[in-house]
MOPAC internal coordinates of N, CA, C and O (Angstrom, degrees):
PM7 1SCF
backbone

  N    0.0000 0     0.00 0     0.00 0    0    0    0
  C    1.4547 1     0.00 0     0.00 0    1    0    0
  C    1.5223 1   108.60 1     0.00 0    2    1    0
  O    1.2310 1   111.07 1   -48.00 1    3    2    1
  N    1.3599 1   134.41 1   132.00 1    3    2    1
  C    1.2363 1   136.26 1   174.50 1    5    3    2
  C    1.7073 1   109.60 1  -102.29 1    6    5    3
  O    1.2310 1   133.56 1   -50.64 1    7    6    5
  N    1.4520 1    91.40 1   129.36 1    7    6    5
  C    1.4043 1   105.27 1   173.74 1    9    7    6
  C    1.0553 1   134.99 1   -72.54 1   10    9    7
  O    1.2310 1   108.37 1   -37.48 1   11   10    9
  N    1.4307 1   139.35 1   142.52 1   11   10    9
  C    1.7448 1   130.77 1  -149.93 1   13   11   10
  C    1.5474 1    81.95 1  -147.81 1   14   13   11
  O    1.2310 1   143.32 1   -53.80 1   15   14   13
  N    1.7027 1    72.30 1   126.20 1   15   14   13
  C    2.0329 1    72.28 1   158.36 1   17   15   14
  C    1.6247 1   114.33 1  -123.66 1   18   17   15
  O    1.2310 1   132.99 1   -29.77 1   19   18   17
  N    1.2865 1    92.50 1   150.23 1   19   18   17
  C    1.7412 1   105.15 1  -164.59 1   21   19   18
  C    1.9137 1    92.78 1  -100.77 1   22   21   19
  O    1.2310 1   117.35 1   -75.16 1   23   22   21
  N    1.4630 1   122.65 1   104.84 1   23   22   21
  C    1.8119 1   109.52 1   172.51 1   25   23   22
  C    1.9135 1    95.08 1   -63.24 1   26   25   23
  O    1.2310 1   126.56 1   -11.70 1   27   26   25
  N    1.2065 1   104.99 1   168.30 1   27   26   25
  C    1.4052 1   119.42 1   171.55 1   29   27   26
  C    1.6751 1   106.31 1  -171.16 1   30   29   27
  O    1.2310 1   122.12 1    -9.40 1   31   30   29
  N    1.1749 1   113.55 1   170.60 1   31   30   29
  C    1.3582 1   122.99 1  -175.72 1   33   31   30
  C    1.5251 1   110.98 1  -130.70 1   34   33   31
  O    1.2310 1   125.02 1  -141.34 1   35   34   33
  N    1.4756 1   107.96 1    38.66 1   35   34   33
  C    1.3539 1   109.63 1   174.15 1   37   35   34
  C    1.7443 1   123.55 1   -46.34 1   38   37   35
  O    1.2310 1   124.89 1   -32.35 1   39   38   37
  N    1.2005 1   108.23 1   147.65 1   39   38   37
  C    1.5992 1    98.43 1  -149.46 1   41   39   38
  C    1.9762 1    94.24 1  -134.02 1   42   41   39
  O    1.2310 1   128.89 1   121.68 1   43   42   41
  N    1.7428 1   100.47 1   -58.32 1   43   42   41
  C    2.0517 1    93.22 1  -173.64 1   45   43   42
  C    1.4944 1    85.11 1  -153.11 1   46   45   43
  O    1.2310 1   118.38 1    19.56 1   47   46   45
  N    1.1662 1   120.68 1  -160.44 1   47   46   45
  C    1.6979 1   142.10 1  -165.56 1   49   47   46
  C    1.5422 1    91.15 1   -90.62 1   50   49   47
  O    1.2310 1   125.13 1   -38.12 1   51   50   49
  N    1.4157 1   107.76 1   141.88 1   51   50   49
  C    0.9752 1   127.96 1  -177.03 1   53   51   50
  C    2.0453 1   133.59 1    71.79 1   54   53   51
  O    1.2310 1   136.00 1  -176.54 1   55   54   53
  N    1.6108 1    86.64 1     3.46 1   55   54   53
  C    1.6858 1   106.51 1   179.53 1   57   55   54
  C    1.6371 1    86.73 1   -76.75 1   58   57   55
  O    1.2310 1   124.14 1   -41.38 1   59   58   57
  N    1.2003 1   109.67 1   138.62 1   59   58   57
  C    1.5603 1   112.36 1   176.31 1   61   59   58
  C    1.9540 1    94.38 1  -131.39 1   62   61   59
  O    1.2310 1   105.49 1   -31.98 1   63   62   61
  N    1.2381 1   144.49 1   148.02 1   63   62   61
  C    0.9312 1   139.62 1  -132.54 1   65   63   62
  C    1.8041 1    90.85 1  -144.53 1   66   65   63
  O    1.2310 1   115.26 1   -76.66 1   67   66   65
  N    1.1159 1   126.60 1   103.34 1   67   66   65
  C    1.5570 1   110.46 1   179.89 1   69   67   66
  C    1.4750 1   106.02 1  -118.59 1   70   69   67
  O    1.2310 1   115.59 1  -126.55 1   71   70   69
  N    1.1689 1   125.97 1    53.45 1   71   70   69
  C    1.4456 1   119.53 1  -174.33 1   73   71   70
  C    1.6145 1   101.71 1  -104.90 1   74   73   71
  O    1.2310 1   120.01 1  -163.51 1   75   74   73
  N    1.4073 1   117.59 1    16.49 1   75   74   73
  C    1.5579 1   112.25 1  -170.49 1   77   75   74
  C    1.7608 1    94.32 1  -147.50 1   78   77   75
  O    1.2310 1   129.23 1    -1.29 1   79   78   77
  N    1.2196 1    99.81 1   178.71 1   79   78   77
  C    1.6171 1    97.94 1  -179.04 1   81   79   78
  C    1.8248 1   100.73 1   -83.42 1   82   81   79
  O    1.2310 1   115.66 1   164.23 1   83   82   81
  N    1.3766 1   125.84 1   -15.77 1   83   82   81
  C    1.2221 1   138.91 1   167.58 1   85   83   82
  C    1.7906 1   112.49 1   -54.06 1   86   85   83
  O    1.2310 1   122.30 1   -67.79 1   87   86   85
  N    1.1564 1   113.21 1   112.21 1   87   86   85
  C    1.4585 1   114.99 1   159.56 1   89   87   86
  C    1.2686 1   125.00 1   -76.06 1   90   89   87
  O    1.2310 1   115.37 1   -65.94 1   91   90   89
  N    1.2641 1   126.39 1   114.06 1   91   90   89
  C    1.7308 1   128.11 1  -160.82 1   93   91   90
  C    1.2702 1   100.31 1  -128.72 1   94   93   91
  O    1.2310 1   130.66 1   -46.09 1   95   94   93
  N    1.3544 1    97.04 1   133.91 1   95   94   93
  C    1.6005 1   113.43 1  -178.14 1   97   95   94
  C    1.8484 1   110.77 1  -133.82 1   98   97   95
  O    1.2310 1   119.08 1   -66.80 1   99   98   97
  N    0.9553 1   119.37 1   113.20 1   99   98   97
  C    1.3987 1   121.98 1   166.79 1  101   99   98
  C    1.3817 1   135.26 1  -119.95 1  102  101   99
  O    1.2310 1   123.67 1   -75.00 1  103  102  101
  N    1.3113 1   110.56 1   105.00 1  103  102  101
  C    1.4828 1   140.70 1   173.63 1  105  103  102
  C    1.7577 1   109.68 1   -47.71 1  106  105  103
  O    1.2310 1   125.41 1   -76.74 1  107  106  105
  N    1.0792 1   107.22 1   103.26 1  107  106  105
  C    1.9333 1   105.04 1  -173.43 1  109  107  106
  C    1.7811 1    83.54 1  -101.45 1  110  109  107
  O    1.2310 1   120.98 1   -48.50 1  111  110  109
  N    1.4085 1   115.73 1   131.50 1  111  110  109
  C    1.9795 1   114.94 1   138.63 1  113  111  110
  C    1.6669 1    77.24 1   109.16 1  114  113  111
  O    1.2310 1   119.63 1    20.11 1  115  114  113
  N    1.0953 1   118.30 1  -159.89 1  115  114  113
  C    1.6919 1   148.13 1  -153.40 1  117  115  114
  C    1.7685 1    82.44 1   -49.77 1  118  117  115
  O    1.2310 1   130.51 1   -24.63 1  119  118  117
  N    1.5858 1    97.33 1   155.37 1  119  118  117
  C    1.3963 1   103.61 1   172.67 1  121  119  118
  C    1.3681 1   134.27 1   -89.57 1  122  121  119
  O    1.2310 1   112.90 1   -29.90 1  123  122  121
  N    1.6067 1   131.02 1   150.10 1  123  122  121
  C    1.6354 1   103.18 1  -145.75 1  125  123  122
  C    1.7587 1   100.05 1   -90.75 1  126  125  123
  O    1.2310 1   124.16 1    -1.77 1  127  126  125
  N    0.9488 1   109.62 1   178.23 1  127  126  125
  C    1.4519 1   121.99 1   154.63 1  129  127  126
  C    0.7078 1   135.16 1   -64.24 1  130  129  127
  O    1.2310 1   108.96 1   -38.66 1  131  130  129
  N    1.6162 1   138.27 1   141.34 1  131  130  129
  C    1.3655 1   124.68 1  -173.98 1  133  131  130
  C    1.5615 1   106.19 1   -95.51 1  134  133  131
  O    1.2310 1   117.18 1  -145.03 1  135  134  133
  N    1.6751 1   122.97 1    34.97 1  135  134  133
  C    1.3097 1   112.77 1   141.10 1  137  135  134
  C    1.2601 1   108.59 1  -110.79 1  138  137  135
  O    1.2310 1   114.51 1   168.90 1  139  138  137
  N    1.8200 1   128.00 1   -11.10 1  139  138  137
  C    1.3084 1   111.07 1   158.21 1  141  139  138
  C    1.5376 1   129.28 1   -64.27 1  142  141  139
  O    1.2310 1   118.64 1   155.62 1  143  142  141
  N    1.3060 1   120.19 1   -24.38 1  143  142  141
  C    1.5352 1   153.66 1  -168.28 1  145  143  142
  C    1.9668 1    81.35 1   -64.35 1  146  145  143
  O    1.2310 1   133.42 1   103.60 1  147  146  145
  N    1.5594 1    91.67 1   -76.40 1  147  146  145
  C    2.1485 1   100.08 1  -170.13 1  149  147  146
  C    1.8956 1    99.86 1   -64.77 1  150  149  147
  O    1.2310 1   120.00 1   161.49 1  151  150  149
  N    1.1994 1   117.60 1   -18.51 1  151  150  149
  C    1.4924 1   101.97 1   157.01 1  153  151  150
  C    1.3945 1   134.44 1   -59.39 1  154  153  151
  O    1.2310 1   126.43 1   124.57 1  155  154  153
  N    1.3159 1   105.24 1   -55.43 1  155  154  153
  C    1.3780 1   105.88 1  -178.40 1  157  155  154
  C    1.8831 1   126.98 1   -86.62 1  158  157  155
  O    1.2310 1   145.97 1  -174.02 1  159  158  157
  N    1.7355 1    67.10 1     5.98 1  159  158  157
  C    1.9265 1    83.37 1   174.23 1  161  159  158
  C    1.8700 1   108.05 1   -77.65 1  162  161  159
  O    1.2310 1   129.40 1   131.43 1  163  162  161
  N    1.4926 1    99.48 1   -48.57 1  163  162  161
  C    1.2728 1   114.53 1   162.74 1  165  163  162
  C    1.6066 1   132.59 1   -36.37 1  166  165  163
  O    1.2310 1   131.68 1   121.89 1  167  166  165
  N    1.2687 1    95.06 1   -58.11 1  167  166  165
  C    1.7311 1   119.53 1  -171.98 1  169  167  166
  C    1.8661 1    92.17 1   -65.39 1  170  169  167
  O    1.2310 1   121.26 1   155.41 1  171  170  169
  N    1.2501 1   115.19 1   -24.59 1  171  170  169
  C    1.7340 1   112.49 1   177.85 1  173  171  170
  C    1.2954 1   115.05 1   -78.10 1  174  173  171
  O    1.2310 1   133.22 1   148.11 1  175  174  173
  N    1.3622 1    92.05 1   -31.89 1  175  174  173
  C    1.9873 1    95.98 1  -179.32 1  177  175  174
  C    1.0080 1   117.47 1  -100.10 1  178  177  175
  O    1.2310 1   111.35 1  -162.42 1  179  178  177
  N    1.2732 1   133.90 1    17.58 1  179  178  177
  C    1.5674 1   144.35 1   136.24 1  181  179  178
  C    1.0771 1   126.33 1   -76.33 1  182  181  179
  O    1.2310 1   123.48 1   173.22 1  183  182  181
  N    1.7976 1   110.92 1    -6.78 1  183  182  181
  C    0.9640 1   123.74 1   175.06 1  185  183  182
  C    1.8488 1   130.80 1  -106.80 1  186  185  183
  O    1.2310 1   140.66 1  -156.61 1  187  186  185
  N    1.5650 1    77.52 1    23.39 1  187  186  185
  C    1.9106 1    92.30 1  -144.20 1  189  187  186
  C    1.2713 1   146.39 1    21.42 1  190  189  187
  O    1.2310 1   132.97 1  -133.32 1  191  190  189
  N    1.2023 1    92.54 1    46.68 1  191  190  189
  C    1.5854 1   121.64 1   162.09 1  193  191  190
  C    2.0641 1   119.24 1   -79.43 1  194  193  191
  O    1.2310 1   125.48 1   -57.90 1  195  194  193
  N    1.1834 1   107.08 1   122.10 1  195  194  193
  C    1.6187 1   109.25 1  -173.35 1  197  195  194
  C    1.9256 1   110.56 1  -103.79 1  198  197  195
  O    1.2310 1   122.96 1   148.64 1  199  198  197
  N    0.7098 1   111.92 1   -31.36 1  199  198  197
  C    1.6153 1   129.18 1   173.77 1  201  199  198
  C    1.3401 1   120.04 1  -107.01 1  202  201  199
  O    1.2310 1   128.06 1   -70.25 1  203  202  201
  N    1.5701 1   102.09 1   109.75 1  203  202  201
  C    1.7554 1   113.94 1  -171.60 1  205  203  202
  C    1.3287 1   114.59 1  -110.78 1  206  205  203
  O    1.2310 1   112.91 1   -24.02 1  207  206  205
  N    1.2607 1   130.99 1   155.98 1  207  206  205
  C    1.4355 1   120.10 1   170.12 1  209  207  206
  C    1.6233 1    92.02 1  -141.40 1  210  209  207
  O    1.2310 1   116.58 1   -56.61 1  211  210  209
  N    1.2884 1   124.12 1   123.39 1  211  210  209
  C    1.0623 1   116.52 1  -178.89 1  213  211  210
  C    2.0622 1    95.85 1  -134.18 1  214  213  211
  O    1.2310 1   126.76 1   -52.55 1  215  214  213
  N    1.6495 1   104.60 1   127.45 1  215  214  213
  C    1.2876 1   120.98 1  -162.41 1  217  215  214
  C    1.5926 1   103.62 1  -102.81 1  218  217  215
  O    1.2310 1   126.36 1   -26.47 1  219  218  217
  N    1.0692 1   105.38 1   153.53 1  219  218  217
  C    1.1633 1   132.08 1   175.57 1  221  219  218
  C    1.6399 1   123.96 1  -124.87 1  222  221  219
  O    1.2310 1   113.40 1  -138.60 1  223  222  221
  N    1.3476 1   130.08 1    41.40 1  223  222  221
  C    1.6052 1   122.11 1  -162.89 1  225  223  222
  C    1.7115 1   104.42 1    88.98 1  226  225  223
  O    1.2310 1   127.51 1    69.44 1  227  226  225
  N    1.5251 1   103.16 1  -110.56 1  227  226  225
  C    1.5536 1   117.37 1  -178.77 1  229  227  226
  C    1.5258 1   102.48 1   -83.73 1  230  229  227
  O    1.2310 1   123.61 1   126.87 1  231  230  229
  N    1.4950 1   110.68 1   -53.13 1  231  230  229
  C    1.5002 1   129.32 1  -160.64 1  233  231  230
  C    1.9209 1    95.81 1   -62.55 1  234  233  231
  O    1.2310 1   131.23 1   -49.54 1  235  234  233
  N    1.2467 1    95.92 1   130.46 1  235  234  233
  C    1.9816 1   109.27 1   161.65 1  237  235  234
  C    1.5559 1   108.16 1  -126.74 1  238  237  235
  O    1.2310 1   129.98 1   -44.29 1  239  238  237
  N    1.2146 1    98.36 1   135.71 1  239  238  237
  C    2.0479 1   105.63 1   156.88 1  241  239  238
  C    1.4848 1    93.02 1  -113.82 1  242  241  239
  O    1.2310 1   133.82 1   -40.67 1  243  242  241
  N    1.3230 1    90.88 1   139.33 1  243  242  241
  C    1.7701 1   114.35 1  -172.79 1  245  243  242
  C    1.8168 1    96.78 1  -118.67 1  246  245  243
  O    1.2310 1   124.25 1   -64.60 1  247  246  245
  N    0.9012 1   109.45 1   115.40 1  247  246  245
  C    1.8357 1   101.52 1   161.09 1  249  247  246
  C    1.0917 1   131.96 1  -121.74 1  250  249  247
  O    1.2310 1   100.96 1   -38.47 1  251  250  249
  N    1.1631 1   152.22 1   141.53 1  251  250  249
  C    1.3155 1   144.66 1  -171.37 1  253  251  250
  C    1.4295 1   103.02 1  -153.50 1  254  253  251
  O    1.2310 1   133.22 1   -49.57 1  255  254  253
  N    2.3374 1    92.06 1   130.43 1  255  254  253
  C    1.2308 1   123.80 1  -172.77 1  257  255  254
  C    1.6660 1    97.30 1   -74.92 1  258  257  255
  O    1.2310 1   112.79 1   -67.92 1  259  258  257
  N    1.2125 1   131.23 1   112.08 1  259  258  257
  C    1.6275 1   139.35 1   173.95 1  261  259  258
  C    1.8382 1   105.69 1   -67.09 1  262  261  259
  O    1.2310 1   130.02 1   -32.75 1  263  262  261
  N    1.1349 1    98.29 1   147.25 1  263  262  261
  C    1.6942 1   105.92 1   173.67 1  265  263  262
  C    1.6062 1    78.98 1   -74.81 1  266  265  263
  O    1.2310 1   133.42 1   -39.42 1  267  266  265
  N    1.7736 1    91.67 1   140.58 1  267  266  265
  C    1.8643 1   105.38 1  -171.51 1  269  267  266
  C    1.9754 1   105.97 1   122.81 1  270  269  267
  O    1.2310 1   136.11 1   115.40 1  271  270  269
  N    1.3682 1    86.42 1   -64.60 1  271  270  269
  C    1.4843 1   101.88 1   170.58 1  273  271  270
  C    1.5462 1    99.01 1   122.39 1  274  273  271
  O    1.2310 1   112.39 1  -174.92 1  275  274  273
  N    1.4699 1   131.97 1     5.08 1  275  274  273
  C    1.1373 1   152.65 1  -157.57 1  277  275  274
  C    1.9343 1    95.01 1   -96.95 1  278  277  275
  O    1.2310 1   124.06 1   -38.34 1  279  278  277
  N    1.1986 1   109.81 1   141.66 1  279  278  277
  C    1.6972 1   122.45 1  -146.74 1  281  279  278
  C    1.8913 1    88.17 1  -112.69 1  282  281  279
  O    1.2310 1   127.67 1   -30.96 1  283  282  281
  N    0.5705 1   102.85 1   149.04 1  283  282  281
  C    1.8640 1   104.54 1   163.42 1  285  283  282
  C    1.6397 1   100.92 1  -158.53 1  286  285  283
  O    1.2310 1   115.64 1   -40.92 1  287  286  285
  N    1.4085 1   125.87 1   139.08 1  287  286  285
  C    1.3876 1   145.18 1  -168.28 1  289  287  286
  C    1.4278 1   109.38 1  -145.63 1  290  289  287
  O    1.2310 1   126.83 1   -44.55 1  291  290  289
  N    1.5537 1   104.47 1   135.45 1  291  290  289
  C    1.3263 1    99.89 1   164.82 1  293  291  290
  C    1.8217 1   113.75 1  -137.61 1  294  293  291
  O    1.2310 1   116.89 1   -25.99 1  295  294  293
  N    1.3282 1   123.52 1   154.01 1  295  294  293
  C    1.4940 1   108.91 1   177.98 1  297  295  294
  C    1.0965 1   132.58 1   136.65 1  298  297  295
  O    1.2310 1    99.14 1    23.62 1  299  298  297
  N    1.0097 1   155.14 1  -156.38 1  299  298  297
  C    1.0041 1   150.78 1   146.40 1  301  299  298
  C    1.5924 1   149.27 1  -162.01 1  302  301  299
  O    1.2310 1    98.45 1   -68.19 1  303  302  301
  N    1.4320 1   156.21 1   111.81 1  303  302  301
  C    1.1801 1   161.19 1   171.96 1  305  303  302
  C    1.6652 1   115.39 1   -92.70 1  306  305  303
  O    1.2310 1   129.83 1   -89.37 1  307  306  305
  N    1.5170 1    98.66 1    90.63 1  307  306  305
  C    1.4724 1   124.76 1  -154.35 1  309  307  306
  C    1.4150 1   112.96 1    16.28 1  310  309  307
  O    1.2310 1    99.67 1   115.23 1  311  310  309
  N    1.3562 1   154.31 1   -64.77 1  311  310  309
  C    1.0080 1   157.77 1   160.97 1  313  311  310
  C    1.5109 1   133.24 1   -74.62 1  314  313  311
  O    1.2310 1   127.15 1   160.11 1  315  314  313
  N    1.4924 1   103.84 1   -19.89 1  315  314  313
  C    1.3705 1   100.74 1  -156.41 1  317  315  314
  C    2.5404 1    94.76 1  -111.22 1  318  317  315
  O    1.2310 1   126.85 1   -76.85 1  319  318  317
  N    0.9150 1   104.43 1   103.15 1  319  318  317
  C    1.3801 1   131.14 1  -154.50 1  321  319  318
  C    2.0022 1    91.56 1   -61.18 1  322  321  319
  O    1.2310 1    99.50 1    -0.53 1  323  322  321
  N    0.8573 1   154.57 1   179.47 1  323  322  321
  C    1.4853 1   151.74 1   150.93 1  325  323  322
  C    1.4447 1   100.74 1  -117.86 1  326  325  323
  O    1.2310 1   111.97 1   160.81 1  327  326  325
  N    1.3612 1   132.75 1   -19.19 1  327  326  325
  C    1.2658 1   130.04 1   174.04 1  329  327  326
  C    2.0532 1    94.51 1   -75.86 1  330  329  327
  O    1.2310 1   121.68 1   121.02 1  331  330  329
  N    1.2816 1   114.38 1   -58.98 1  331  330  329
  C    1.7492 1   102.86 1   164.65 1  333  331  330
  C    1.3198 1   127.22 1   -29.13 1  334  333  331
  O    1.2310 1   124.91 1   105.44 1  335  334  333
  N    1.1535 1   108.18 1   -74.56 1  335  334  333
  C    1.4905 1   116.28 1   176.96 1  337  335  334
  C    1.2983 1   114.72 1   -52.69 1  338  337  335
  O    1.2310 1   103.57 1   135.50 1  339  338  337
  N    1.4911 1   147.84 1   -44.50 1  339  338  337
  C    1.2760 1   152.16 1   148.94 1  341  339  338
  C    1.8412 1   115.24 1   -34.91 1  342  341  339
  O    1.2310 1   124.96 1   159.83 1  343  342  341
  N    1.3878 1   108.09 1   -20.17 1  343  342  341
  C    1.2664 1   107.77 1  -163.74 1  345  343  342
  C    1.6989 1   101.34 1  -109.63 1  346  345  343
  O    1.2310 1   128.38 1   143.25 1  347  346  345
  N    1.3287 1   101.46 1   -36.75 1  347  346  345
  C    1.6331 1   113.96 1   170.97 1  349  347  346
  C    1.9440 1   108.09 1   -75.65 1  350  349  347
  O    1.2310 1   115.00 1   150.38 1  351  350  349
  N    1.4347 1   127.08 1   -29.62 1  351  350  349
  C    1.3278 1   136.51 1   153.84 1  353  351  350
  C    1.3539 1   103.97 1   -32.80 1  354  353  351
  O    1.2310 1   129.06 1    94.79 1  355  354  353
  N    1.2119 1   100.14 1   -85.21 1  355  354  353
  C    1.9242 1   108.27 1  -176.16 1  357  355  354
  C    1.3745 1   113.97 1   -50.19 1  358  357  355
  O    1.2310 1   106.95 1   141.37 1  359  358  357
  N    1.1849 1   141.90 1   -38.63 1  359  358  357
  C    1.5812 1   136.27 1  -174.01 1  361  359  358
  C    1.6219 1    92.89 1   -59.80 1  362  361  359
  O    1.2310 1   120.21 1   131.12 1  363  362  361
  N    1.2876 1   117.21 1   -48.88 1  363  362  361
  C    1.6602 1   134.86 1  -146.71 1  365  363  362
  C    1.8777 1    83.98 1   -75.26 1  366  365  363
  O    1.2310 1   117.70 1   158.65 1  367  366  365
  N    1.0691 1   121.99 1   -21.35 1  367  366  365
  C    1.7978 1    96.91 1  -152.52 1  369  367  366
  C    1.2479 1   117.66 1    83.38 1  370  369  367
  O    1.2310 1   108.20 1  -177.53 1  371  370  369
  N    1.9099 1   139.65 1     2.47 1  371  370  369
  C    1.1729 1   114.02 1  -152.36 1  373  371  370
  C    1.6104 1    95.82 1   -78.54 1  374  373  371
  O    1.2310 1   120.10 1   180.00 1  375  374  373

């Protein structure tokens, strides 16, 4: 797998970063929820955005919408898994 780096100027909660085909979200202070986590997963795909990275400090969940419509995630924000959410995505239809 080759690594890509996306620059950004992430700044506090709720800076969302669209200068790449990557939807980036970074959580500054207490850790989010994993219905804020499937929020701002949302708020990307209204935006037609397919590839999210949403941060937590150190911790990232990365997900990516597959040609198919099929979700794959990997990562983690202490509890909340990106391989989960990718797997709970697909049951849902999102």
């Amino acid at each position: 797998m080759k690594d890509h780096f996306y620059p950004s100027n992430r700044v506090s909660e709720g800076v969302t970063i669209k200068t790449s085909p990557i939807y980036e979200h970074y959580f500054e202070g207490r850790k989010p929820s994993k219905a804020q986590v499937i929020q701002s997963i949302k708020r990307g795909l209204s935006g037609g955005f397919h590839m999210f990275e949403i941060t937590w400090g150190e911790n990232m969940v990365t997900l990516d919408r597959q040609a198919g419509g099929r979700w794959a995630g990997w990562g983690w924000i202490k509890d909340i898994s990106g391989s989960d959410l990718a797997d709970q995505f697909n049951r849902e239809a999102v």
